[in-house]
Residue, then its C-alpha position, 0 to 999 in steps of 0.5 A: x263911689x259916685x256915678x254919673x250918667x252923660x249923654x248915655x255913658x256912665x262915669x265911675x268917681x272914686x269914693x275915698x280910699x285907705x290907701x289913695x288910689x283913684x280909678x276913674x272908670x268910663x263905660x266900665x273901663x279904667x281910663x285914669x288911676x292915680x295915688x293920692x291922699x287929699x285929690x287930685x285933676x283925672x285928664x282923659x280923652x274918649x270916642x262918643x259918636x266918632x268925636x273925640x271928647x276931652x274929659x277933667x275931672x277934679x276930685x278934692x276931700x271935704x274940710x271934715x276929710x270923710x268924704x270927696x267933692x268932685x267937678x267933671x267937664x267935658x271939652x271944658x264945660x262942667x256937666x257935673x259938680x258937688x263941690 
């Protein structure tokens, strides 16, 4: 698992999984879950400061297949990316 820290909230990336379920989790809260073997894109939208703020983040496996990459925007602009 993978966590990141924006504007004071916490984002929880999925590590790899056996059994290919992704949970994305902000501030602590499941906010996306999907099944999936090879990645996929987590769309959600939460409240920061009364403003809604649209989340995407794409989670992908590396060519050796042992570990994930990941790209997260915010409203459309990356703030976060290992790929």
């Amino acid at each position: 698992m993978k966590v990141i820290v924006h504007n004071g909230h916490q984002i929880q990336l999925p590590g790899m999984s056996l059994t290919g379920k992704e949970e994305v989790k902000y501030d602590g809260k499941v906010v996306s879950s999907k099944h999936t073997i090879f990645g996929g894109t987590h769309v959600f939208r939460v409240k920061e400061d009364g403003e809604d703020v649209d989340y995407e983040i794409e989670i992908g496996t590396r060519w050796h297949g042992l570990s994930n990459w990941y790209v997260v925007r915010r409203n459309g602009r990356v703030i976060y990316t290992d790929r």
